[in-house]
N, C-alpha and C positions, 0 to 999 in steps of 0.2 A: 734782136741783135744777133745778126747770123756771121757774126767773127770775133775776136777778141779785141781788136782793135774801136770796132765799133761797142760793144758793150765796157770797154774803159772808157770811150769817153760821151757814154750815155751820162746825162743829169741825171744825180742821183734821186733829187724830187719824182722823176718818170719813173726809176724804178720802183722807189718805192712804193709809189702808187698802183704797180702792178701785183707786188709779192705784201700788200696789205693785209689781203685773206690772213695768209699764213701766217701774221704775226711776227714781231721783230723785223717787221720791213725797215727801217731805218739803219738797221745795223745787219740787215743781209743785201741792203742794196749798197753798202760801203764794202762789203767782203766780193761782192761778186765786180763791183769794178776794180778794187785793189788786184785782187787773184786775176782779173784778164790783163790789167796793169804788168804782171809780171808773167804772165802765160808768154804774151807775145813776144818774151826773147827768153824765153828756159828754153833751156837745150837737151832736158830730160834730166834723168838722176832720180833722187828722192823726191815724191811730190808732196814729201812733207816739207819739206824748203820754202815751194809756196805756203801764199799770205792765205788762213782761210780752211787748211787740208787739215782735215785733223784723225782720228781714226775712222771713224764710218767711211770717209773719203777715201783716205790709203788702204783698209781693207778691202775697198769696196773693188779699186785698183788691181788687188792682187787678182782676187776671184775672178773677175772678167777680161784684165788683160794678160797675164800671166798663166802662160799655155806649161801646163805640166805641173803646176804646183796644187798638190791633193792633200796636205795636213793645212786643215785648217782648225787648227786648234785655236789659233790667233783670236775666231773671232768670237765678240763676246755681243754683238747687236742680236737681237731675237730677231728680227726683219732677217739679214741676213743668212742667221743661222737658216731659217726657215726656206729661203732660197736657196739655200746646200741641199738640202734634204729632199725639196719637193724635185731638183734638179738632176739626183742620184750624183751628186760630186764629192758623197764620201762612200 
């Protein structure tokens, strides 16, 4: 699904039958079509607004698309942190 458009209105059955591995495919293949549901007309802002963003998401946001922002105190995922550190961005 190489747009938003198309991954909203992927059957959810297809998804979930890809993201099975990982477990809770039933209920990440309703979040990834809701959240492109509502990608396709956000006009930016907080992307905790979107359906789906929670923190690993919004922090995840910050770190990589937020040029200049170096306290990261914020984040509390070990994946993360671990990416700060091995990346010298504190």
């Amino acid at each position: 699904y190489y747009t938003p458009a198309l991954m909203a209105s992927a059957p959810k059955s297809d998804l979930a039958l890809i993201l099975k591995p990982l477990g809770l495919y039933n209920r990440r293949a309703k979040t990834l079509i809701k959240l492109s549901e509502e990608w396709q007309y956000w006009e930016g802002g907080d992307p905790r607004e979107l359906y789906g963003v929670g923190k690993f998401a919004y922090d995840s946001c910050r770190i990589f698309y937020e040029i200049g922002d170096q306290d990261f105190s914020y984040v509390t995922d070990k994946e993360l942190k671990k990416y700060i550190q091995q990346n010298n961005l504190i």
